[in-house]
PDB file of N, CA, C and O in Angstrom:
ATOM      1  N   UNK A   1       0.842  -1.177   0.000  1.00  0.00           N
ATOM      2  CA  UNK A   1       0.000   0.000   0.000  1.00  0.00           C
ATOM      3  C   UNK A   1       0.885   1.237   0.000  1.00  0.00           C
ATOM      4  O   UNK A   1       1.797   1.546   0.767  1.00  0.00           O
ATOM      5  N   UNK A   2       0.474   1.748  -0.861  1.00  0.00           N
ATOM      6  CA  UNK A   2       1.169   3.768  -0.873  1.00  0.00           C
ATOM      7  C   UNK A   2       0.928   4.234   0.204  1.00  0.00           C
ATOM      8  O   UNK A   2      -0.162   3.943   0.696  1.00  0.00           O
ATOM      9  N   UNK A   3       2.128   5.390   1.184  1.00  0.00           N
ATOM     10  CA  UNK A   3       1.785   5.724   2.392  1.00  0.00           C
ATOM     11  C   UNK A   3       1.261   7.166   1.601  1.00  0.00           C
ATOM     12  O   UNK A   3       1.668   7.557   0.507  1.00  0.00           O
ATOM     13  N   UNK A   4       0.390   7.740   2.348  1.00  0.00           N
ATOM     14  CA  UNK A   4      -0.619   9.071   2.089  1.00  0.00           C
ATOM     15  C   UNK A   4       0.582   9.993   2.636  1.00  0.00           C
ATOM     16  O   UNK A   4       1.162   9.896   3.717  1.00  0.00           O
ATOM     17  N   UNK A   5       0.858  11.179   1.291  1.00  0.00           N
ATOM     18  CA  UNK A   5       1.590  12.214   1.477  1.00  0.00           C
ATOM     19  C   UNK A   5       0.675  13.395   1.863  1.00  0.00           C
ATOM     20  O   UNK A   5      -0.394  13.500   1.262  1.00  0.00           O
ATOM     21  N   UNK A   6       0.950  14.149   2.664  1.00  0.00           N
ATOM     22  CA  UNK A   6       0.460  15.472   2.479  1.00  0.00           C
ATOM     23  C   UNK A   6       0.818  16.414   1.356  1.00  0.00           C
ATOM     24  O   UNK A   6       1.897  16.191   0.808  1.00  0.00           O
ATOM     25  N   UNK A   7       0.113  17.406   0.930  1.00  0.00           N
ATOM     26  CA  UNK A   7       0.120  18.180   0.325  1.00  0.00           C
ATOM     27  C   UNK A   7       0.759  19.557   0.753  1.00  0.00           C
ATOM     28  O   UNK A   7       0.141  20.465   1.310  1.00  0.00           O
ATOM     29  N   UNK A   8       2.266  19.573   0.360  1.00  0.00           N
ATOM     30  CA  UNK A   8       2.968  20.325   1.548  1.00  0.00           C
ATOM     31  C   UNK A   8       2.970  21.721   0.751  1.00  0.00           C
ATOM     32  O   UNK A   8       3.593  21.463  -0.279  1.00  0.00           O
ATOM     33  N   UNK A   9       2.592  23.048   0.715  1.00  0.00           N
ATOM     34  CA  UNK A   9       2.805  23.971  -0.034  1.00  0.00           C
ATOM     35  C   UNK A   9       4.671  24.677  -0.032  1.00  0.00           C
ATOM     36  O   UNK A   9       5.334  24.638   1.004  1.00  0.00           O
ATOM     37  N   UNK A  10       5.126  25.145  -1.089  1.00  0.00           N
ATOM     38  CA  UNK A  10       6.252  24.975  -1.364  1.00  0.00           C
ATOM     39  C   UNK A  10       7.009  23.673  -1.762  1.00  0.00           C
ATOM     40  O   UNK A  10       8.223  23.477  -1.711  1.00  0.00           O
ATOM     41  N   UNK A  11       6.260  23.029  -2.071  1.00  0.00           N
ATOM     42  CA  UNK A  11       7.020  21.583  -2.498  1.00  0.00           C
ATOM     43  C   UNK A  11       6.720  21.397  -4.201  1.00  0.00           C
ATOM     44  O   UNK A  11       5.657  21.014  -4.689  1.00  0.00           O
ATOM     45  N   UNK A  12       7.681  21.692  -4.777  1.00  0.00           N
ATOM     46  CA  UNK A  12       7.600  21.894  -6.181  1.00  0.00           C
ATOM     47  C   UNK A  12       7.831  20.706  -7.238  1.00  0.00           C
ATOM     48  O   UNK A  12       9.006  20.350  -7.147  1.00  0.00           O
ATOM     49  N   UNK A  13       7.320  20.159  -7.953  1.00  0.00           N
ATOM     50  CA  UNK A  13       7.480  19.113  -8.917  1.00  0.00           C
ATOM     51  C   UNK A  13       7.872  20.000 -10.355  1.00  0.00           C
ATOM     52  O   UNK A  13       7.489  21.093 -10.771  1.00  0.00           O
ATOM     53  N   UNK A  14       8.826  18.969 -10.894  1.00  0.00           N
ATOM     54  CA  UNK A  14       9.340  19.886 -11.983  1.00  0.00           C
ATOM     55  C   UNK A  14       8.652  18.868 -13.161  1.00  0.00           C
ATOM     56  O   UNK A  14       8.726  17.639 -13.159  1.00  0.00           O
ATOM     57  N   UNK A  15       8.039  19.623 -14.054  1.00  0.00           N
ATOM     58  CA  UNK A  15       7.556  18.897 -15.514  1.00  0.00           C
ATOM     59  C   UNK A  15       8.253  17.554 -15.617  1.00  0.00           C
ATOM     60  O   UNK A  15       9.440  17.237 -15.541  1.00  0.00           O
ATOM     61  N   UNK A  16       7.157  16.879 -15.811  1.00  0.00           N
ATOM     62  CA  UNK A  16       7.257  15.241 -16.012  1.00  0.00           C
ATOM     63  C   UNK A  16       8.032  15.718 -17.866  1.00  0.00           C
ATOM     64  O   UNK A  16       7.715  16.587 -18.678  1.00  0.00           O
ATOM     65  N   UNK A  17       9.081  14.666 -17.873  1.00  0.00           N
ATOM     66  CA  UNK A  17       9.600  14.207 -19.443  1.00  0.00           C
ATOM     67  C   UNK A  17       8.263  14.691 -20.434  1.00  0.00           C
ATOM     68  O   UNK A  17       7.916  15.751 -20.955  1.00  0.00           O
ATOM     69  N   UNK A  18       7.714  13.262 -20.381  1.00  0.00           N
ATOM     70  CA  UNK A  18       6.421  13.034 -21.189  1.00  0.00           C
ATOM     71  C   UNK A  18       5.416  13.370 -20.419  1.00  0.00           C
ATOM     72  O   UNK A  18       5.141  12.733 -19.402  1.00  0.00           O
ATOM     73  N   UNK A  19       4.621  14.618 -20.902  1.00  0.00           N
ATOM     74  CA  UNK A  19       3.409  15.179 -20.665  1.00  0.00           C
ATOM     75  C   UNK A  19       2.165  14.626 -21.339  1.00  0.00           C
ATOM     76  O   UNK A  19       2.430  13.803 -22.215  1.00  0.00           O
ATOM     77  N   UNK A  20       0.511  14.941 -21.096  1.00  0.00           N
ATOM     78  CA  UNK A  20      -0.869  15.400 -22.016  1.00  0.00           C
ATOM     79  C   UNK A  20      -1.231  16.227 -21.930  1.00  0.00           C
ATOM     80  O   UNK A  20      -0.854  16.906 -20.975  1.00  0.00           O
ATOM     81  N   UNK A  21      -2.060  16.680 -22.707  1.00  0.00           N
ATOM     82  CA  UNK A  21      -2.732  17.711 -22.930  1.00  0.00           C
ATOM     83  C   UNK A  21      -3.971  17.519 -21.679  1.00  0.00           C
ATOM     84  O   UNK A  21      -4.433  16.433 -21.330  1.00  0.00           O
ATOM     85  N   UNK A  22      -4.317  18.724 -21.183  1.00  0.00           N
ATOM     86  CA  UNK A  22      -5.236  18.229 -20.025  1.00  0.00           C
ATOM     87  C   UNK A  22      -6.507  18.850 -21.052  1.00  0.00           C
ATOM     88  O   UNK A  22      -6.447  19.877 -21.728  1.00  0.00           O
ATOM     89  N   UNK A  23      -7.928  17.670 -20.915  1.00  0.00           N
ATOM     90  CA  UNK A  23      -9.068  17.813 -21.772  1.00  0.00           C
ATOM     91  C   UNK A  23      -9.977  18.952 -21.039  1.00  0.00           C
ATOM     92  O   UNK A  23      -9.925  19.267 -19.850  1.00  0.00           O
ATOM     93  N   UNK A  24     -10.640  19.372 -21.833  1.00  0.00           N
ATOM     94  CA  UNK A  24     -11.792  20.055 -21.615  1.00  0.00           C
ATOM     95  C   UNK A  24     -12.448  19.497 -19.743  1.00  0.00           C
ATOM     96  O   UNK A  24     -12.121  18.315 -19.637  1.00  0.00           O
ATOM     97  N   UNK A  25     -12.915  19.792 -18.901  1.00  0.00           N
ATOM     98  CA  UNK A  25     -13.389  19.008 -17.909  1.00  0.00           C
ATOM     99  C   UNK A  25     -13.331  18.257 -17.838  1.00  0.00           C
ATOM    100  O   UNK A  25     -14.287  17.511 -18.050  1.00  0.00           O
ATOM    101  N   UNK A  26     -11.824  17.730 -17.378  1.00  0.00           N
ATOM    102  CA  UNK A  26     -11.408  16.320 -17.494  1.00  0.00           C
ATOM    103  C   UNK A  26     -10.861  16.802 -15.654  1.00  0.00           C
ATOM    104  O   UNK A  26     -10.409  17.814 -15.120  1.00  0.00           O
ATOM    105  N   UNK A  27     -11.211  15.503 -15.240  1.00  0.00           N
ATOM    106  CA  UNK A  27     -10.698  15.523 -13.460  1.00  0.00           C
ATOM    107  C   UNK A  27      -9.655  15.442 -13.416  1.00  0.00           C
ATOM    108  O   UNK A  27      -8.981  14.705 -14.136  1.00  0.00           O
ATOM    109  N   UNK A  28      -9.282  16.108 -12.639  1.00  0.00           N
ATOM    110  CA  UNK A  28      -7.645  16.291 -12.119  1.00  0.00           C
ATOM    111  C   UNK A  28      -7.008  14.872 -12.111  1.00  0.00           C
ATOM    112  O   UNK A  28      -5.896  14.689 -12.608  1.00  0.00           O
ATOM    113  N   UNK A  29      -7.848  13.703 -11.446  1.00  0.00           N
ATOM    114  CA  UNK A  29      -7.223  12.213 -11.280  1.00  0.00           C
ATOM    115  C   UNK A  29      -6.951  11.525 -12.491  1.00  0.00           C
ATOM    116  O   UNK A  29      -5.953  10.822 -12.646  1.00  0.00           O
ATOM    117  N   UNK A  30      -8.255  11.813 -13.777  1.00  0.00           N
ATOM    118  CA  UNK A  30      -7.842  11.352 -14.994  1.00  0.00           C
ATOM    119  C   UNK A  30      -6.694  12.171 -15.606  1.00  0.00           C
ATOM    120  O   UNK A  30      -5.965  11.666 -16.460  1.00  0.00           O
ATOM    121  N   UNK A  31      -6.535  13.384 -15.192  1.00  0.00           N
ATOM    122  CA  UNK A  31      -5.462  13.578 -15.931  1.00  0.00           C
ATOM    123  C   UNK A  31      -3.988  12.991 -15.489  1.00  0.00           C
ATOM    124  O   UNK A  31      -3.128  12.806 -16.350  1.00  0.00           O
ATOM    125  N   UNK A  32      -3.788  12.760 -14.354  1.00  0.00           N
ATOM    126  CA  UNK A  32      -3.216  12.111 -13.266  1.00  0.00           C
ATOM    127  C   UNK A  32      -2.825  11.017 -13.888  1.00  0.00           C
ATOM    128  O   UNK A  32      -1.709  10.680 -14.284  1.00  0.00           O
ATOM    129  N   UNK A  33      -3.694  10.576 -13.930  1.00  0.00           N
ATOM    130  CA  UNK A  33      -3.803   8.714 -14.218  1.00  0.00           C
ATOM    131  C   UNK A  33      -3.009   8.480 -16.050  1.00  0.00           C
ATOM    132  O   UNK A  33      -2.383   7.480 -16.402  1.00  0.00           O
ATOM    133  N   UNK A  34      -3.282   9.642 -16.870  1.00  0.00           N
ATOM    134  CA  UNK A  34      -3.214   9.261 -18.020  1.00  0.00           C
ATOM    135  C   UNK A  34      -1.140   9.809 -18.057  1.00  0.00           C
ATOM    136  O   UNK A  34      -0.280   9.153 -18.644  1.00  0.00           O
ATOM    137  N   UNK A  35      -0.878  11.140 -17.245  1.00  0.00           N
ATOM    138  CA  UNK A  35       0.339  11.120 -17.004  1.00  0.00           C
ATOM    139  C   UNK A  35       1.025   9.986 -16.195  1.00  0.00           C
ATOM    140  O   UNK A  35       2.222   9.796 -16.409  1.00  0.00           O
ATOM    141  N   UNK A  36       0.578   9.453 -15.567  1.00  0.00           N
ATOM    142  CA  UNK A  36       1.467   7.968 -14.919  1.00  0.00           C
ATOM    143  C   UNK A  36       1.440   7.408 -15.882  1.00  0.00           C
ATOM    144  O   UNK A  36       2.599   7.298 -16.283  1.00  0.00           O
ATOM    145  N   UNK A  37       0.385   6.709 -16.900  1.00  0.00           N
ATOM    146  CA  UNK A  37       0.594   6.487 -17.512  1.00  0.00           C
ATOM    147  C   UNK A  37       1.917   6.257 -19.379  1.00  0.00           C
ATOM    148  O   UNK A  37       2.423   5.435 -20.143  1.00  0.00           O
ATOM    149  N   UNK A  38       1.754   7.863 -19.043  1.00  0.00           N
ATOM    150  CA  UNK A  38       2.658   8.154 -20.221  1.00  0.00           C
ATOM    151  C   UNK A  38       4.181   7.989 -20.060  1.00  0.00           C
ATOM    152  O   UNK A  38       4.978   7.735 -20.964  1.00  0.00           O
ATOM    153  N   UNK A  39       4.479   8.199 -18.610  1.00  0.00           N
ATOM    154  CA  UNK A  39       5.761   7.944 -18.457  1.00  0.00           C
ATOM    155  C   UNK A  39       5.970   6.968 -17.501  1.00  0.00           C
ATOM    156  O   UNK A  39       6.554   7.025 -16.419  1.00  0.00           O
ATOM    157  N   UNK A  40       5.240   5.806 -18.230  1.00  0.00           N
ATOM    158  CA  UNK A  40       5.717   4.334 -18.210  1.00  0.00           C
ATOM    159  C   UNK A  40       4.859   3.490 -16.511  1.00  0.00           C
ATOM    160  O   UNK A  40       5.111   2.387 -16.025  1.00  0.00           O
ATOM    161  N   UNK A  41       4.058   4.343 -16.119  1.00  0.00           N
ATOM    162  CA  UNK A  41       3.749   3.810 -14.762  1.00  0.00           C
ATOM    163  C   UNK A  41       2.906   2.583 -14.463  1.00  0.00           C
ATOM    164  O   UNK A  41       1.730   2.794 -14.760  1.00  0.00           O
ATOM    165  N   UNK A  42       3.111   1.436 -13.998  1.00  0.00           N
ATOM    166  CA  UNK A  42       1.400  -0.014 -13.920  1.00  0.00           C
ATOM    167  C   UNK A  42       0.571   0.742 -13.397  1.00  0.00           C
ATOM    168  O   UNK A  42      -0.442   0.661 -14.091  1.00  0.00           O
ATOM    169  N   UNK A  43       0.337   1.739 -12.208  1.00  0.00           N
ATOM    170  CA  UNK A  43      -0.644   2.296 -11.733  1.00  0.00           C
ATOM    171  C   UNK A  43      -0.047   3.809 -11.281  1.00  0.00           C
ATOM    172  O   UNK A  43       1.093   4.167 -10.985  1.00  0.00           O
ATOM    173  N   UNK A  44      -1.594   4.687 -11.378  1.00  0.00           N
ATOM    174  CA  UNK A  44      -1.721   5.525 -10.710  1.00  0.00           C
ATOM    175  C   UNK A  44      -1.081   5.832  -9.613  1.00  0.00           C
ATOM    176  O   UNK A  44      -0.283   6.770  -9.612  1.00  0.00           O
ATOM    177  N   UNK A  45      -1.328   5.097  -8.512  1.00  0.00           N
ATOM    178  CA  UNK A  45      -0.954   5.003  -6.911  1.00  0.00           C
ATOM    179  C   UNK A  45       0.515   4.359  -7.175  1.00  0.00           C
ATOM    180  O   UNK A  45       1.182   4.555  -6.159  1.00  0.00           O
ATOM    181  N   UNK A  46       1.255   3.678  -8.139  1.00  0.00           N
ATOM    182  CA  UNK A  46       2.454   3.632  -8.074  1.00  0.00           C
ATOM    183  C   UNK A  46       3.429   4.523  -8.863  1.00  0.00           C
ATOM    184  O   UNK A  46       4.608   4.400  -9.195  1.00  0.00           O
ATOM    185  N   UNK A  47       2.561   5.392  -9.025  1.00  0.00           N
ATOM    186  CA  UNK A  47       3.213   6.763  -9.713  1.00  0.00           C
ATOM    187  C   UNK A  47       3.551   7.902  -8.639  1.00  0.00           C
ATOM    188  O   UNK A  47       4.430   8.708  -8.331  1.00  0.00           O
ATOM    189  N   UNK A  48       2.247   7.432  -8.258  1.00  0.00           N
ATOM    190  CA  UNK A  48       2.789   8.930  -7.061  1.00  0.00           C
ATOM    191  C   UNK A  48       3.527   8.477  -5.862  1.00  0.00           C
ATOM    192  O   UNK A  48       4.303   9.225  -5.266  1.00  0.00           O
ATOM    193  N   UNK A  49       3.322   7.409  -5.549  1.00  0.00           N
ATOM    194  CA  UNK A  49       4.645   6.745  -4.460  1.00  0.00           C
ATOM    195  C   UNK A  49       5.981   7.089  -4.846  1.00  0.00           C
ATOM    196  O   UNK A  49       6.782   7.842  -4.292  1.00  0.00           O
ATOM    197  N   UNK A  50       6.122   6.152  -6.282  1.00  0.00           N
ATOM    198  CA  UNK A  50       7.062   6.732  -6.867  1.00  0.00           C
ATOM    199  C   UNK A  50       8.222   8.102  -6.854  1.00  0.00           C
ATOM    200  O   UNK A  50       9.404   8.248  -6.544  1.00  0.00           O
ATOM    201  N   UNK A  51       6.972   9.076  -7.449  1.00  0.00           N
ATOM    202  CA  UNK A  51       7.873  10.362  -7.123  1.00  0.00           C
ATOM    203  C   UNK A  51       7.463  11.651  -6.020  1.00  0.00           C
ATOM    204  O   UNK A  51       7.708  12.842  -5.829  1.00  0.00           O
ATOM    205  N   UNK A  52       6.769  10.667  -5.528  1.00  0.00           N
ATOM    206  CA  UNK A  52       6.294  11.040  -3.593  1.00  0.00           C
ATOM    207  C   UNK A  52       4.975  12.226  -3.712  1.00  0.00           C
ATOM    208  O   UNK A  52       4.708  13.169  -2.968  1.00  0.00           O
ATOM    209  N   UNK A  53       4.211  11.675  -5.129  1.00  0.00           N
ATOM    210  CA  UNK A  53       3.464  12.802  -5.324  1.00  0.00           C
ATOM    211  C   UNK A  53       2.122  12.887  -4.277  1.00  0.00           C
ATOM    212  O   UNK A  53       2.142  11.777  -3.747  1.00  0.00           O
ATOM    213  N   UNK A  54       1.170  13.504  -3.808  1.00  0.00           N
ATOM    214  CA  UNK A  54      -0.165  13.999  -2.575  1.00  0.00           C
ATOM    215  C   UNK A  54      -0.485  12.965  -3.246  1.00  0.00           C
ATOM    216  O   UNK A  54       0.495  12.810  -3.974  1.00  0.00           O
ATOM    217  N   UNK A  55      -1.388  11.961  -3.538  1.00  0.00           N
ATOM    218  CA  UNK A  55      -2.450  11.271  -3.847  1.00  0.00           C
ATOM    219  C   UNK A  55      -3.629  12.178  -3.240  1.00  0.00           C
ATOM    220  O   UNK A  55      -4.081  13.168  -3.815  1.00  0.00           O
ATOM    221  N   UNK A  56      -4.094  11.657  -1.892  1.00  0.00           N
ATOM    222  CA  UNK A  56      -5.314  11.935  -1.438  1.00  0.00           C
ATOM    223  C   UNK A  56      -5.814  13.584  -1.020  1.00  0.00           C
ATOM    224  O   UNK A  56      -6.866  14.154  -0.733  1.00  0.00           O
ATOM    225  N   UNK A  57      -4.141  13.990  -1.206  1.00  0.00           N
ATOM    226  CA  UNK A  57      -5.276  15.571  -1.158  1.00  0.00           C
ATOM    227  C   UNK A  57      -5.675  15.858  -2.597  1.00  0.00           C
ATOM    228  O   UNK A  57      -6.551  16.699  -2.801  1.00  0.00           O
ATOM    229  N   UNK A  58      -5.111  15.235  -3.583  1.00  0.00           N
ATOM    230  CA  UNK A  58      -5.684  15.645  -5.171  1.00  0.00           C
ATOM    231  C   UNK A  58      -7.336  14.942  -5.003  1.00  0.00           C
ATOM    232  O   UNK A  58      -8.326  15.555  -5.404  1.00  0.00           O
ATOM    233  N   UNK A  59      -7.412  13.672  -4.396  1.00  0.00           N
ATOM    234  CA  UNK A  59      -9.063  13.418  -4.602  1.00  0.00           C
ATOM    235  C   UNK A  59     -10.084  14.633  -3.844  1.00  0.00           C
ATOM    236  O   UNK A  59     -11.097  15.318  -3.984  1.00  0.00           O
ATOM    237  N   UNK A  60      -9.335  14.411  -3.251  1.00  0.00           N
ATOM    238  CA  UNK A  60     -10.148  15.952  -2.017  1.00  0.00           C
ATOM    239  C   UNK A  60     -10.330  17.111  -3.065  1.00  0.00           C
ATOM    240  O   UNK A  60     -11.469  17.574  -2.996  1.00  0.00           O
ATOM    241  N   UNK A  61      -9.660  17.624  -3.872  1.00  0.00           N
ATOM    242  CA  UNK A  61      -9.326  18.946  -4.029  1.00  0.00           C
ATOM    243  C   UNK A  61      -8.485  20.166  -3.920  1.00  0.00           C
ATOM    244  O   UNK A  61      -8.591  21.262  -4.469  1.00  0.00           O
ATOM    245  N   UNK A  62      -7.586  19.676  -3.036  1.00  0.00           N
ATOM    246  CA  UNK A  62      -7.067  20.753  -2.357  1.00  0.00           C
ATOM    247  C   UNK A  62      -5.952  21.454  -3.374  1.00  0.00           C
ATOM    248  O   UNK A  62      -5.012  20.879  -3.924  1.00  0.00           O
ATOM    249  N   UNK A  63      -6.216  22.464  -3.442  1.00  0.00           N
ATOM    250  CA  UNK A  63      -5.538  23.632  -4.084  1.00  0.00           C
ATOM    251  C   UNK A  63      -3.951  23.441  -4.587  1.00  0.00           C
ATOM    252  O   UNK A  63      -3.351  23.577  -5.654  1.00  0.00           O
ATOM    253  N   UNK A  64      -3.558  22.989  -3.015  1.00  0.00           N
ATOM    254  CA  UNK A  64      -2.115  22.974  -3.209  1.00  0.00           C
ATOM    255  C   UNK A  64      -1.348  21.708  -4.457  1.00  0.00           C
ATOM    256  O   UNK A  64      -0.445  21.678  -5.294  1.00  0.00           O
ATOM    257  N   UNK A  65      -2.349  20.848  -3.914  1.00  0.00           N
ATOM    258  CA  UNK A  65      -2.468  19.057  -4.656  1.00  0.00           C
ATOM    259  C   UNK A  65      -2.500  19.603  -6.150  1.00  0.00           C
ATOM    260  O   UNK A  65      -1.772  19.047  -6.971  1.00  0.00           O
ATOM    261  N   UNK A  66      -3.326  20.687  -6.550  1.00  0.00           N
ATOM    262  CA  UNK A  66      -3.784  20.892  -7.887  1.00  0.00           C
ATOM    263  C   UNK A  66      -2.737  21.645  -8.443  1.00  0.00           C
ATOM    264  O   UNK A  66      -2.310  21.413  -9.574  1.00  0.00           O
ATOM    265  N   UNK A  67      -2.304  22.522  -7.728  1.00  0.00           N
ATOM    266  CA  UNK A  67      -1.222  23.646  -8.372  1.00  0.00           C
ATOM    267  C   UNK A  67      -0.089  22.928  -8.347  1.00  0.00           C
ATOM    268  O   UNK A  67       0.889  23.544  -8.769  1.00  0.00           O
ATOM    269  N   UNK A  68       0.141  21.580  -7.910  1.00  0.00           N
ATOM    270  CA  UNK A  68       2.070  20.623  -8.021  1.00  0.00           C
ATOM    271  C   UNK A  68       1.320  19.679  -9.078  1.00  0.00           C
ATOM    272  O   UNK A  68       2.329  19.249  -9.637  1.00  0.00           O
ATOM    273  N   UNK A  69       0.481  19.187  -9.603  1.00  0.00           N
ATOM    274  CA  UNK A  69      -0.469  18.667 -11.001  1.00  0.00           C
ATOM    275  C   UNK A  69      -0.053  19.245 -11.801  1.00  0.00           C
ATOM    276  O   UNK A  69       0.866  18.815 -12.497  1.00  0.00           O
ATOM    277  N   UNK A  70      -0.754  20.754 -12.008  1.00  0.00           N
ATOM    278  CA  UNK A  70       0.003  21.555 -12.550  1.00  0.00           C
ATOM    279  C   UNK A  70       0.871  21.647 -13.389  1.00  0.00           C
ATOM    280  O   UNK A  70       0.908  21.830 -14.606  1.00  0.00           O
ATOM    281  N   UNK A  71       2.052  21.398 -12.051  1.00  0.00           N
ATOM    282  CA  UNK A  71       3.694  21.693 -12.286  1.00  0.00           C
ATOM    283  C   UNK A  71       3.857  20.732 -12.840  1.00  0.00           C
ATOM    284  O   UNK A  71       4.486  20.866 -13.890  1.00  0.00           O
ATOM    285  N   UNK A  72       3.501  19.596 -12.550  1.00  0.00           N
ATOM    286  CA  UNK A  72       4.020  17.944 -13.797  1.00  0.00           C
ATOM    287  C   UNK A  72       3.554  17.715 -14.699  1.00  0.00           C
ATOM    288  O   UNK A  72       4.122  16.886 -15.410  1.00  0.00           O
ATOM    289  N   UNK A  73       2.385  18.264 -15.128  1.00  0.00           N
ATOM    290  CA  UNK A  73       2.271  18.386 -16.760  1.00  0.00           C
ATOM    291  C   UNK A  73       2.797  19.722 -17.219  1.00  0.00           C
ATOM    292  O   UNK A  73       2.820  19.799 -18.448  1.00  0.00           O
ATOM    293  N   UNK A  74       3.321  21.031 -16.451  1.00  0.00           N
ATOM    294  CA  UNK A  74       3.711  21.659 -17.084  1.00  0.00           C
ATOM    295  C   UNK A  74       3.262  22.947 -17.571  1.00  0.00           C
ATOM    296  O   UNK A  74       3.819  23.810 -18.250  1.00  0.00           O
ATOM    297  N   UNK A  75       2.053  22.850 -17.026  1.00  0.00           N
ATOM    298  CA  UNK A  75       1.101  24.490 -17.322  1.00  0.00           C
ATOM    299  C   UNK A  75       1.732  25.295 -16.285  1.00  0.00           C
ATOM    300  O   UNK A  75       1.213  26.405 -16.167  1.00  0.00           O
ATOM    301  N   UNK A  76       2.607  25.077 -15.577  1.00  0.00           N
ATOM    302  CA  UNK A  76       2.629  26.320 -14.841  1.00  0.00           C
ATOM    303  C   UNK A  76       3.796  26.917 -14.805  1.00  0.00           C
ATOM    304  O   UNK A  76       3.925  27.984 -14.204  1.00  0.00           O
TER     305      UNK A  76
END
């Protein structure tokens, strides 16, 4: 099991290699899911273990979770 990171503000992720395009009202998790994907991940939850990304404050919402999303595809 993935241990649950907090969503620490000031904690910066730098653009994933391989990015997507994030869709029209597409949820933050699918977009999530389709970047683990792209750069090579079996799952979601072993993506963000991986590179120690919030999991559960992105299902929540939380701001901070959304703005380091963001930063790994690169819009920001």
């Amino acid at each position: 099991m993935v241990k649950s990171l907090a969503a620490t503000p000031g904690t910066n992720f730098p653009q994933l290699p391989l990015t997507v395009s994030h869709a029209a009202s597409e949820p933050a998790t699918s977009l999530l899911s389709r970047l683990a994907a792209r750069n090579g991940a079996i799952s979601m939850q072993r993506f963000c273990g991986d590179i120690a990304f919030p999991i559960n404050p992105l299902f929540r919402g939380e701001k901070v979770a959304l703005e380091q999303l963001a930063s790994l595809q690169g819009a920001t």
